[in-house]
C-alpha positions in Angstrom: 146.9 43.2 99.5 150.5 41.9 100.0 153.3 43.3 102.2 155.4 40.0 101.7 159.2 41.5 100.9 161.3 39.0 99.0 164.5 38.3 101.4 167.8 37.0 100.5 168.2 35.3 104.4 171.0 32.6 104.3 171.4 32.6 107.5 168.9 30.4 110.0 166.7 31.9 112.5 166.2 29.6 115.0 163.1 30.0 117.7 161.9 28.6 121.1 158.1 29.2 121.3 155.1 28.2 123.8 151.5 28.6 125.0 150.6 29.8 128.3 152.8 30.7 131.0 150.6 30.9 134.3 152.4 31.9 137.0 149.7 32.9 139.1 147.8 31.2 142.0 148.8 27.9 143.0 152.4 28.9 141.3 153.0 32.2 142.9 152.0 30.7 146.3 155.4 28.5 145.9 157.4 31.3 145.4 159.4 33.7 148.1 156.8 36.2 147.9 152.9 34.9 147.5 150.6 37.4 146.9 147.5 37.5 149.4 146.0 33.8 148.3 142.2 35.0 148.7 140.7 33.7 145.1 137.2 35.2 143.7 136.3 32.3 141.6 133.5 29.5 142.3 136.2 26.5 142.4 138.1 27.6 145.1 139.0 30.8 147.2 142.1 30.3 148.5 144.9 30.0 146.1 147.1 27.4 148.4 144.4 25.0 147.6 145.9 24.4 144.3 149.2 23.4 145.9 147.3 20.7 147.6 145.6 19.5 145.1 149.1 19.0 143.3 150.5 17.5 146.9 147.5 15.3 146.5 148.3 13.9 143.2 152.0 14.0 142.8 153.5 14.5 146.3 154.9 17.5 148.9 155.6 20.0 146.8 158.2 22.7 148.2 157.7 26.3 149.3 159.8 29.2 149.4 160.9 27.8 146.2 164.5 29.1 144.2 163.2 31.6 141.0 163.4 28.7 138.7 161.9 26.0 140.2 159.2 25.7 138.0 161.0 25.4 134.9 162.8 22.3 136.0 163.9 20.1 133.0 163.0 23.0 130.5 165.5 25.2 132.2 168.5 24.7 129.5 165.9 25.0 126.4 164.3 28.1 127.7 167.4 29.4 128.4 169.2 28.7 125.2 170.4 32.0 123.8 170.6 30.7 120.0 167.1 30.9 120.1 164.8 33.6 119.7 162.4 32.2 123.1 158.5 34.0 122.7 156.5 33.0 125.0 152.7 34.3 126.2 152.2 35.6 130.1 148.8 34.7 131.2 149.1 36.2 134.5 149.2 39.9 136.1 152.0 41.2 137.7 150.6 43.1 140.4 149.7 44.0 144.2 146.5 45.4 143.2 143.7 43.7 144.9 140.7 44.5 143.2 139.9 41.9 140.6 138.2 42.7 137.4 134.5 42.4 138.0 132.1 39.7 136.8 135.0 37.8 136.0 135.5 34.5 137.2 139.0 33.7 137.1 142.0 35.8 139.1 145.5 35.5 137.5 148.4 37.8 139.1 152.5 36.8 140.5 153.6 39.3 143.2 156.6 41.8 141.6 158.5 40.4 144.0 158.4 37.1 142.4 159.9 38.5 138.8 162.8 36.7 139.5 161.0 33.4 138.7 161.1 35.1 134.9 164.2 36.8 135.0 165.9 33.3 135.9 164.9 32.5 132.0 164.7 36.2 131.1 162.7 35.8 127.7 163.4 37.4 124.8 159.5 38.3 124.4 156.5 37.8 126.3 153.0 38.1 124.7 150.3 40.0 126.6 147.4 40.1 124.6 145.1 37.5 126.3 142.2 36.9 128.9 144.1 37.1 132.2 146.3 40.2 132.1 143.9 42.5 133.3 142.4 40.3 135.6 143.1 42.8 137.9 142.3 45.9 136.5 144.2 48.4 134.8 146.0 49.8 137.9 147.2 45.6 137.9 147.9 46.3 134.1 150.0 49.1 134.1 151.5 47.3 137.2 152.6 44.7 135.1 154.0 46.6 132.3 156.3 48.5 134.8 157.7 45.5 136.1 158.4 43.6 133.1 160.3 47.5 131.8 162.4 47.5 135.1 163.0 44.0 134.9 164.1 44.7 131.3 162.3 41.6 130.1 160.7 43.2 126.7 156.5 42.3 126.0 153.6 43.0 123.1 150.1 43.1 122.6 149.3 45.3 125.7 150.2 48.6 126.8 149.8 52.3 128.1 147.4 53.0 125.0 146.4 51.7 121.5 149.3 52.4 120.4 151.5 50.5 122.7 149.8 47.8 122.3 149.7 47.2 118.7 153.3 48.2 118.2 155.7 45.0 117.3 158.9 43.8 119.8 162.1 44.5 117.1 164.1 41.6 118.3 167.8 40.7 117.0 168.4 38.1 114.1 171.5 36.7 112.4 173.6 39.3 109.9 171.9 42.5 111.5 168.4 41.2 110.5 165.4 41.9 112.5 162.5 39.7 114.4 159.1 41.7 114.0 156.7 40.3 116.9 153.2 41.8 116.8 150.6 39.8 119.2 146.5 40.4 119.5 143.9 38.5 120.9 140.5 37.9 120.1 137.0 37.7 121.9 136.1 33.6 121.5 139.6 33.2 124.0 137.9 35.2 126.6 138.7 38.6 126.3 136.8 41.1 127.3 135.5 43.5 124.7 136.5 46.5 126.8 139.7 45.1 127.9 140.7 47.3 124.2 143.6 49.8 124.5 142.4 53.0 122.8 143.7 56.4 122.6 143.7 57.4 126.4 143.6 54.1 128.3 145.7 51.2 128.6 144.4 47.5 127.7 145.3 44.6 124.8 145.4 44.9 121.0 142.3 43.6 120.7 141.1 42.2 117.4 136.6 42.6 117.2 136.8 39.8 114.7 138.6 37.4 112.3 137.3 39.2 109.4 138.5 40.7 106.3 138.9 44.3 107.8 141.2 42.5 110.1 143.2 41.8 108.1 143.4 44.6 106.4 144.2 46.7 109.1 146.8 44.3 110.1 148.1 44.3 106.8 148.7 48.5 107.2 150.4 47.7 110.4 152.7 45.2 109.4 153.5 47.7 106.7 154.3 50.4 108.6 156.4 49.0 110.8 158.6 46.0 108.2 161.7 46.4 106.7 163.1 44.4 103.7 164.6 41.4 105.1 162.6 41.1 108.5 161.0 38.2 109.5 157.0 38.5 111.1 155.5 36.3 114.0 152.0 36.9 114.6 151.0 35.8 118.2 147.2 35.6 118.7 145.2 34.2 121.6 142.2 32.6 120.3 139.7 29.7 120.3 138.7 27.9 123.4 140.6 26.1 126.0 139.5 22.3 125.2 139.2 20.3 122.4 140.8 19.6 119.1 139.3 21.0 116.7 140.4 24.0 114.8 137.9 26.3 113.5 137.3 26.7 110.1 137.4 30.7 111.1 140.8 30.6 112.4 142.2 28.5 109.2 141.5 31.1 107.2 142.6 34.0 108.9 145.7 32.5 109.6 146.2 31.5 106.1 145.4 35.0 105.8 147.7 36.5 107.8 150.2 34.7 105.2 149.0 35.1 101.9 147.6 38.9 102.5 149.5 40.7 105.6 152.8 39.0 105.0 153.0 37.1 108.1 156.4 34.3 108.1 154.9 32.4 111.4 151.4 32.0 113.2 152.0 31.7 117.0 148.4 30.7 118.5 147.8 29.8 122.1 144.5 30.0 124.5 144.1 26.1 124.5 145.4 24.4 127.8 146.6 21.5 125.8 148.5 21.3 122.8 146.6 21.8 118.7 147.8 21.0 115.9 150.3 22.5 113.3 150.0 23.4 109.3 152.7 24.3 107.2 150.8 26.7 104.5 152.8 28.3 101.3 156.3 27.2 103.8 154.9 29.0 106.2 154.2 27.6 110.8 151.0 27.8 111.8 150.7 27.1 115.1 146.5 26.8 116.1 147.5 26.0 119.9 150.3 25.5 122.1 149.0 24.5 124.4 150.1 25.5 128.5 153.8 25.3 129.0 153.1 25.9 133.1 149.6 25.8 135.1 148.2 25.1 138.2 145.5 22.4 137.2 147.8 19.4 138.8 145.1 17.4 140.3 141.9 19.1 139.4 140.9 15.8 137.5 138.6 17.2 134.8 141.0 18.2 132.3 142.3 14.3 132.7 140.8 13.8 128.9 143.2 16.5 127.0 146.1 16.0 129.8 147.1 19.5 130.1 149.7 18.1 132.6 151.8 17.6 129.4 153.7 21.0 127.9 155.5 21.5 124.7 158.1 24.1 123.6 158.3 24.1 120.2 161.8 24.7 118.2 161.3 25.9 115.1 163.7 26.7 112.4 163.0 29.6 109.8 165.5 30.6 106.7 163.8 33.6 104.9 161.0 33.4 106.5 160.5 29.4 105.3 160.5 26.7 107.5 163.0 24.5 107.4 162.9 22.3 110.9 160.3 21.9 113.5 160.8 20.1 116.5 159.0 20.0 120.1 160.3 19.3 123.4 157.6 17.4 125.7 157.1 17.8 129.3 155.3 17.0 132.1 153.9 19.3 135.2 154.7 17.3 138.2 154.4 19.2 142.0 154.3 22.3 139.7 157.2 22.0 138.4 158.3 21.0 134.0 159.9 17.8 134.7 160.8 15.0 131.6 157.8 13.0 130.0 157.3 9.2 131.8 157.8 7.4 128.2 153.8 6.5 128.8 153.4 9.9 128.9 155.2 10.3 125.5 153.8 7.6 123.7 149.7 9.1 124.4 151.2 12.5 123.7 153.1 11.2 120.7 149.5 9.7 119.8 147.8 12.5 119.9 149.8 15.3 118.3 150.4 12.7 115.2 146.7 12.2 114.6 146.1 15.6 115.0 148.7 16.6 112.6 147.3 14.2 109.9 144.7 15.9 109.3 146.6 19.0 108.0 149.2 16.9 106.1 151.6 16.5 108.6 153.5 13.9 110.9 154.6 14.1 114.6 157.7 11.3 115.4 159.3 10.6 118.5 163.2 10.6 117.7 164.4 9.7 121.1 165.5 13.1 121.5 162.8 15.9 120.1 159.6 15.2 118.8 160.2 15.7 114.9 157.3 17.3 113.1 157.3 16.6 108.9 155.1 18.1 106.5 153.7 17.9 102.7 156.0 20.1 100.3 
């Protein structure tokens, strides 16, 4: 089944996407109002620890910090109006303080510190992944109030099913309209019964990458398009290391494509950046790796360097794409700051080899990172 509508677009739509945005822990302990920094995890359980282990590698890092301290050198991209900037939250927004049980990680900002966000005020944040119930629905529903008074619009979590499932309708050029639907799946983490349904709030949760998936998505997508929109599909899947991208995930994002209609895969759960495909004209993104974290000087993620962030610019006309370009970063006191040029080069390195593999280039320009592709 194909819900693909034939557009006319003449008109560019340009887009500023990332990974994960986690603004929780050693991040929210920086800001003007830390939540309480007792942590529930086997690493550590005291969130402050995570700013020392960042003072520890890379020097004093300041407290009491202005809203938009973390986004440093990315500040002008992120808050470039000509682009359409999607970006996923992986953190709760909350003052609850009772974590989800038998989970091992703790993500949440206070409300207080919303300003950090509003400072780039996003044009969409994704909430269908593994951390925004960390604290229960109470820290859910918490979240979802914030972000609505803070007017910053989200998707792929809310009050009920169908909350959560319903697409972000987002402004493009010549009165067009940006369709943003966003689901996760169980191999990134989430909880089976973090689910919305009828009566309780939670993710749009997808059981599997299957063809009844797609399918359903496909009715969705359906219900909800209009001729001439253009559909990103933001899904949190796959693991958080390692380069390879399942065979699974291929095809349903090829899927997504050829049978729901889908102009642009936006995939994140990896803390370091996957690679890209270009299918039928179409971005896949597998993994964008984090944009922000906290893992500044925790030394086992040294192999994948999720100390280096990407936004990724790309350019759709008619749902094609006609430009990709990436804008490298490093995480330095926990805070985006410019790419060392040694930095560049291994990231440069790595993204190309990656890309390779799926017929594509990654070249450093001196500006952008420039990302070709087989026609």
């Amino acid at each position: 089944m194909s819900t693909r509508h034939h557009t006319t677009i003449e008109d560019s739509l340009p887009l500023l996407l990332a990974g994960d945005v986690m603004l929780g822990r050693g991040i929210d302990q920086i800001l003007r109002s830390p939540s309480d920094p007792v942590l529930y995890e086997d690493y550590l359980k005291d969130a402050r620890d995570y700013v020392r282990l960042a003072e520890r590698a890379n020097g004093t890092v300041p407290r009491t910090v202005n809203p938009d301290y973390v986004w440093g050198a990315s500040r002008d991209a992120l808050t470039d109006r000509s682009r359409v900037r999607l970006l996923n939250l992986e953190t709760a927004i909350t003052t609850n303080d009772s974590p989800w049980p038998s989970k091992g990680i703790h993500y949440r900002m206070h409300p207080a510190n919303i300003d950090c966000l509003k400072a780039i005020a996003p044009d969409c944040l994704v909430l269908a992944n593994n951390h925004v119930l960390d604290w229960g629905r109470a820290g859910l529903i918490e979240t979802l109030r914030t972000l609505e008074a803070a007017g910053i619009p989200f998707v792929g979590a809310g009050q009920d099913q169908r909350e959560a499932e319903r697409p972000a309708i987002l402004p493009a050029a010549k009165g067009k309209r940006l369709l943003v639907f966003a689901a996760g799946h169980g191999d990134s983490g989430i909880p089976t019964d973090w689910a919305a349904d009828e009566s309780s709030p939670g993710v749009h949760y997808l059981p599997a990458l299957d063809e009844a998936a797609i399918e359903q998505l496909a009715r969705l997508v359906h219900s909800h398009r209009q001729p001439g929109d253009t559909v990103v599909f933001s899904i949190h899947w796959g693991s958080n290391w390692g380069y390879q991208v399942p065979e699974a995930h291929r095809r349903f994002a090829r899927s997504l494509i050829d049978q729901v209609g889908v102009d642009l895969v936006h995939g994140h759960s990896s803390h370091h950046p996957r690679t890209f495909e270009v299918h039928h004209g179409r971005l896949i993104l597998y993994g964008c790796g984090d944009l922000i974290n906290d893992y500044e000087g925790i030394g086992d993620t040294a192999p994948y360097r999720s100390d280096l962030a990407l936004l990724y610019r790309p350019v759709l006309r008619g749902g094609q794409l006609t430009h990709l370009e990436l804008d490298p970063f490093a995480i330095r006191r926990l805070q985006l700051q410019a790419c060392e040029p040694p930095e560049r080069s291994w990231l440069v390195g790595v993204l190309d080899r990656q890309a390779q593999r799926f017929g594509g280039r990654v070249i450093d320009n001196g500006s952008h990172l420039t990302c070709r592709w087989q026609t």
